[in-house]
N, C-alpha and C positions, 0 to 999 in steps of 0.2 A: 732310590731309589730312588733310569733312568732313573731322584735321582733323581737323571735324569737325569746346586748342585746338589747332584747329580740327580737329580732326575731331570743326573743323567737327562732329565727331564726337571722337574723338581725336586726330583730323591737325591738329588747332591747339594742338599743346605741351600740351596740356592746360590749356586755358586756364584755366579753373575753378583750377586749382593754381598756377597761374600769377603770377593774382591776387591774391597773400595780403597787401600793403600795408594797413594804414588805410585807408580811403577819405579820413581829413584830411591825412593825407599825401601825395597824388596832385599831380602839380603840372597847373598851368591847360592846358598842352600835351595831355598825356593824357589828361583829360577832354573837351577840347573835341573832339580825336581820336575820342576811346570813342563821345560820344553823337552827335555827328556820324554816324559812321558806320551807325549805328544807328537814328538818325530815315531816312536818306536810305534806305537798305538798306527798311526798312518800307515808305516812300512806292512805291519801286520795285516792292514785293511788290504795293504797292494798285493800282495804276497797269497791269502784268504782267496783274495776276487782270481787269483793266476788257478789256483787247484780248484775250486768249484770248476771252471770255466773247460779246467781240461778233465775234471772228471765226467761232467755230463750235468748239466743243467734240466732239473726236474721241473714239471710243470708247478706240481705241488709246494716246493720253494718258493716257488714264484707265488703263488698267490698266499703264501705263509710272512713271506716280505713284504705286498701290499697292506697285507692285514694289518703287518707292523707300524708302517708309516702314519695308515690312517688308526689304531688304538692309540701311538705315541700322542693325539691330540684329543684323545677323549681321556680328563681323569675325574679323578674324586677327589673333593678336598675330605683332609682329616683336620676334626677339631681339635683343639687343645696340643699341636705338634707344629701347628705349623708348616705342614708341607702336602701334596698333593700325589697320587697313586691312580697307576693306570694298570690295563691288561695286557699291555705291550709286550710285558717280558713274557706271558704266556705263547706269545706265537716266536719271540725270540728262545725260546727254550724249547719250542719245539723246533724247532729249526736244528739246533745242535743237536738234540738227542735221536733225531729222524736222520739227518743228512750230515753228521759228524760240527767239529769245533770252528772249521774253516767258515759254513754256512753260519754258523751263529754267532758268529765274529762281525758278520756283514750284515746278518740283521739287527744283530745290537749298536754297529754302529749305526745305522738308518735311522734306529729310535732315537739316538744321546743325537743324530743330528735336528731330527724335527723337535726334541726340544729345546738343542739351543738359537736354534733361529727364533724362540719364542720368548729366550729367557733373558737378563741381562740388559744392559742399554744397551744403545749403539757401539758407542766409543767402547766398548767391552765384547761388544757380540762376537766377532772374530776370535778372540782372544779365551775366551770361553767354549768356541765351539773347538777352538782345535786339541784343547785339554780334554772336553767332555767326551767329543767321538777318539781319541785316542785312549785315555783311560781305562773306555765303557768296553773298547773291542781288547784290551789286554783283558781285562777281568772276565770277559765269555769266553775266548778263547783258554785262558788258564784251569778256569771251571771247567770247562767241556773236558779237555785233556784228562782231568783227574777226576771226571765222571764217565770216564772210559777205562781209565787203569782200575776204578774200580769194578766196572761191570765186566771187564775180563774178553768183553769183544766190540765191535767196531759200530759205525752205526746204524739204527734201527733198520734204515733204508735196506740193508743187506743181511738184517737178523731179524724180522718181522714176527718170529713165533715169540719174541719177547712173554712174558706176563707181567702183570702188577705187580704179582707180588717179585719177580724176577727182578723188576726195575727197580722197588724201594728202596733198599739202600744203598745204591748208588744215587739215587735220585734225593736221597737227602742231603747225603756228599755236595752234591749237584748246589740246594739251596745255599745249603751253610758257606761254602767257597766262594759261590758268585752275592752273595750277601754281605760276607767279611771280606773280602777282596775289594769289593766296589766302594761301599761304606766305610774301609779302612784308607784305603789311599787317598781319598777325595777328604777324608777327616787329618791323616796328613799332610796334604797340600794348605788346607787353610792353616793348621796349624803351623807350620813353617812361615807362613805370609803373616799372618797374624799375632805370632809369638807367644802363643795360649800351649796349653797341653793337647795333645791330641784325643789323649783316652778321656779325658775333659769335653769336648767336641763329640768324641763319638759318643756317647752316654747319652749328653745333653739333646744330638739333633737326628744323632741314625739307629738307637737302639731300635725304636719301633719300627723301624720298616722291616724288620726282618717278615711280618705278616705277611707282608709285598711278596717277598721271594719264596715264602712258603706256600701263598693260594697259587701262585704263576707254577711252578714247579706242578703240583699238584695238577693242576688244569693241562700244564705239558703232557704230563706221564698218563693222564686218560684216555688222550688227544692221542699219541701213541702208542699205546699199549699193544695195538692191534694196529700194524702200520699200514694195512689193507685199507685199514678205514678210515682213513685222513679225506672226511668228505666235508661238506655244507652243515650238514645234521652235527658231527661228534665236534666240529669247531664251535657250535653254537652250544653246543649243551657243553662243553668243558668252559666257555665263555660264563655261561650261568651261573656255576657253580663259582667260578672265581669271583665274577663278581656281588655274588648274595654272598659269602663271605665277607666282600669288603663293605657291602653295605652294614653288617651284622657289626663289624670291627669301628663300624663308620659310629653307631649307633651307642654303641656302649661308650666310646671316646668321647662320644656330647654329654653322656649322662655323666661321666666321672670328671669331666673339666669342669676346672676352678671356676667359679662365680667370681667374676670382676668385682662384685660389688659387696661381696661377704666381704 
């Protein structure tokens, strides 16, 4: 969670630290893995940016992507896990479930890129960023996809009489895929470089984020609900509620982490 590794930002273990092998010591699996991912993740960015462009670029997009860029750099650290959570993916998921998978493809990679220009050394940051933004845009594209086949039609932008309760579950669909998607591959990647288990990794550093993908979701489909009203006002009040969530999540994680000193 972005990751971020990955979060994608920090919500990917930190991938940047992750890292720290040789590169001659990487075995053929995890490379072909790494750049794999990484060429396909780019191709999709290109490919993403080609059908927005011809379908008609919304104003609203546009400032759903700003929002993105700059959320990608405000987070919340969590105690006792170790990693850091932002509200980024709420305007990345509104992106997809308003303007289809192509759009949210390209706002999530926007995010995974302002956090890897943040995250990692030097002598890594390249190398991080091109894992992170390709990854981050297969896992929201793949989501969006099968946050369509379940809701049975196209997106909001073009279905606006939506309701809440219409969107729920598909919109759970929605968390659980871009949560296991995200948190799974980037827990395979180290684990191939690393030579650890993977389900090992994942337990240990991305169980918890799944709160991440559920307040974001959540805060999307509000944001949404009513696609008329993707104003100032219902971006700030679905912003509240995600984030007094993560402060509440914030809160209880300090009270149940371990005492260093018991």
């Amino acid at each position: 969670m972005n990751s971020h590794p990955v979060s994608r930002r920090a919500e990917t273990l930190k991938l940047g630290e992750a890292m720290t092998s040789n590169p001659r010591s990487r075995n053929k699996a995890f490379l072909t893995y790494f750049f794999s991912t990484a060429v396909l993740g780019i191709v999709l960015i290109a490919v993403s940016c080609y059908q927005v462009s011809h379908t008609g670029i919304d104003f609203r997009w546009l400032i759903l992507v700003a929002l993105t860029g700059i959320a990608a750099n405000a987070t919340l650290k969590i105690p006792a896990i170790n990693s850091k959570i932002s509200v980024a993916d709420t305007f990345v998921l509104t992106s997809m479930i308003f303007f289809g998978p192509a759009a949210g493809c390209i706002a999530a990679a926007l995010e995974a890129f302002s956090g890897s220009i943040r995250g990692s050394t030097k002598a890594r940051r390249l190398e991080f960023a091109l894992f992170n933004i390709g990854n981050v845009a297969l896992c929201a594209y793949l989501a969006g996809q099968m946050f369509f086949l379940v809701l049975g039609k196209g997106p909001l932008h073009h279905n606006p009489e939506m309701t809440l309760a219409g969107l729920f579950p598909a919109a759970v669909i929605l968390a659980l895929s871009y949560y296991l998607l995200n948190s799974g591959t980037v827990a395979l990647m180290v684990a191939l470089e690393s030579r650890k288990s993977a389900c090992r990794i994942w337990k240990e550093n991305f169980l918890w984020h799944a709160i991440n993908y559920i307040a974001c979701t959540f805060g999307a489909v509000l944001i949404t609900a009513n696609g008329s009203l993707i104003t100032p006002l219902t971006l700030a009040a679905a912003v509240l509620v995600v984030m007094t969530i993560y402060v509440g999540y914030r809160n209880v994680l300090g009270r149940i982490a371990p005492n260093p000193q018991a």
